[in-house]
C-alpha positions in Angstrom: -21.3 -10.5 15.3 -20.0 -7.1 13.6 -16.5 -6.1 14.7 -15.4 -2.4 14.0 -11.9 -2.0 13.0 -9.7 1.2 12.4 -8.2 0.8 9.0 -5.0 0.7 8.8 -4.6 2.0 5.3 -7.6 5.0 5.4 -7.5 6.1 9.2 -11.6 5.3 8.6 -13.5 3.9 11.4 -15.5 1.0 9.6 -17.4 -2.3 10.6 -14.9 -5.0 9.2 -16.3 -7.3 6.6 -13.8 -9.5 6.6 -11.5 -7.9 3.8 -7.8 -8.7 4.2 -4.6 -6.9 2.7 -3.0 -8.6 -0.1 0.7 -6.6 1.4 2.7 -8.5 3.9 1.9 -7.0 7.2 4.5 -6.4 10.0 1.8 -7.4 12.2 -1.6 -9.0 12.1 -3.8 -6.2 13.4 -2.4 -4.8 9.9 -3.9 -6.7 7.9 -7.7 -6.1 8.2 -9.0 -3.5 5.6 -12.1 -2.0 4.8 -13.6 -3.1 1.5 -12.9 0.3 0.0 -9.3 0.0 0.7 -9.9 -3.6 -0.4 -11.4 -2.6 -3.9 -8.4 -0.2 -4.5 -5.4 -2.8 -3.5 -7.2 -5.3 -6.4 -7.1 -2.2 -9.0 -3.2 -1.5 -7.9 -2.9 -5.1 -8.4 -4.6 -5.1 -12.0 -3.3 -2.3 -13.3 0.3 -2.6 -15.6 1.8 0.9 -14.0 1.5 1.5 -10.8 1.9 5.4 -11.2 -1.1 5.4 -13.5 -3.8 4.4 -11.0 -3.2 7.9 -8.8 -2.5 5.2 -5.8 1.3 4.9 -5.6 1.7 7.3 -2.5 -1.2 5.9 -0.8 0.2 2.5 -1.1 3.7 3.8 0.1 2.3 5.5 3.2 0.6 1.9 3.8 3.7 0.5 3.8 5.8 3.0 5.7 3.7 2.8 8.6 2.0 -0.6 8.1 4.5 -3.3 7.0 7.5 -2.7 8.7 8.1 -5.4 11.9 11.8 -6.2 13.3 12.8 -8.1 10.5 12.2 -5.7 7.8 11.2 -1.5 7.7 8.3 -1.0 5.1 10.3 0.9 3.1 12.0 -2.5 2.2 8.6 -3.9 2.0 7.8 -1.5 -0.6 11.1 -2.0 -2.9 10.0 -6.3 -2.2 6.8 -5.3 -3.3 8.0 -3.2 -6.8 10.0 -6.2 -7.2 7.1 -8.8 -7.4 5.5 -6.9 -9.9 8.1 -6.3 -12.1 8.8 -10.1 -12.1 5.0 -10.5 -13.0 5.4 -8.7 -16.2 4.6 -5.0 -14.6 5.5 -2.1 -16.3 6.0 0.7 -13.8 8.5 3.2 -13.7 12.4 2.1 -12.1 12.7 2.8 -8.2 14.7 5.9 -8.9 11.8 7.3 -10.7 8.9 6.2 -7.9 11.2 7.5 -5.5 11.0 11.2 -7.2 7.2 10.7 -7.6 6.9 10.1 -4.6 9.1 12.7 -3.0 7.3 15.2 -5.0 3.9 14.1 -3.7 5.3 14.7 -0.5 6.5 17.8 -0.7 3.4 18.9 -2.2 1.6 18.1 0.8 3.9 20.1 2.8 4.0 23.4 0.7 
């Protein structure tokens, strides 16, 4: 039996094949992806530098409006998340510098 989900990270109705985030959900219903959202969380997850694979503010968004729950917002999600991958031998860019990246992909989007 097919089950069609609204993705959580693309806004795309799809028929779920039962791909699940890697990112700690604030809530189950969170956590089922479609597999292209699927196949770009594993390249995030590969790649050294975060800022190189043009997916940092998608994965933001994802957790601003995805990972928070009343334990934690998803903007700490996010900073838990840079965290894990520096202590895996990452090499992105220090928060300070995601934060501009980010604020000026926002602002972009508003202008």
């Amino acid at each position: 039996m097919s089950e069609k989900i609204l993705c959580p990270k693309c806004d795309n109705q799809v028929i779920w094949n039962f791909a699940i985030t890697r990112r700690p959900c604030g809530y189950e219903e969170n956590s089922k992806i479609c597999d292209d959202c699927a196949k770009r969380e594993a390249f995030v997850d590969m790649s050294d530098d975060i800022t190189k694979t043009g997916l940092l503010h998608h994965e933001y968004s994802y957790f601003q409006l995805s990972c928070g729950n009343a334990e934690k917002s998803g903007d700490q999600r996010f900073q838990e998340f840079l965290d894990f991958r520096k202590r895996v031998g990452k090499h992105d860019p220090t928060p300070k510098e995601i934060d501009s990246i980010i604020l000026k992909k926002m602002c972009e989007q508003f202008s």
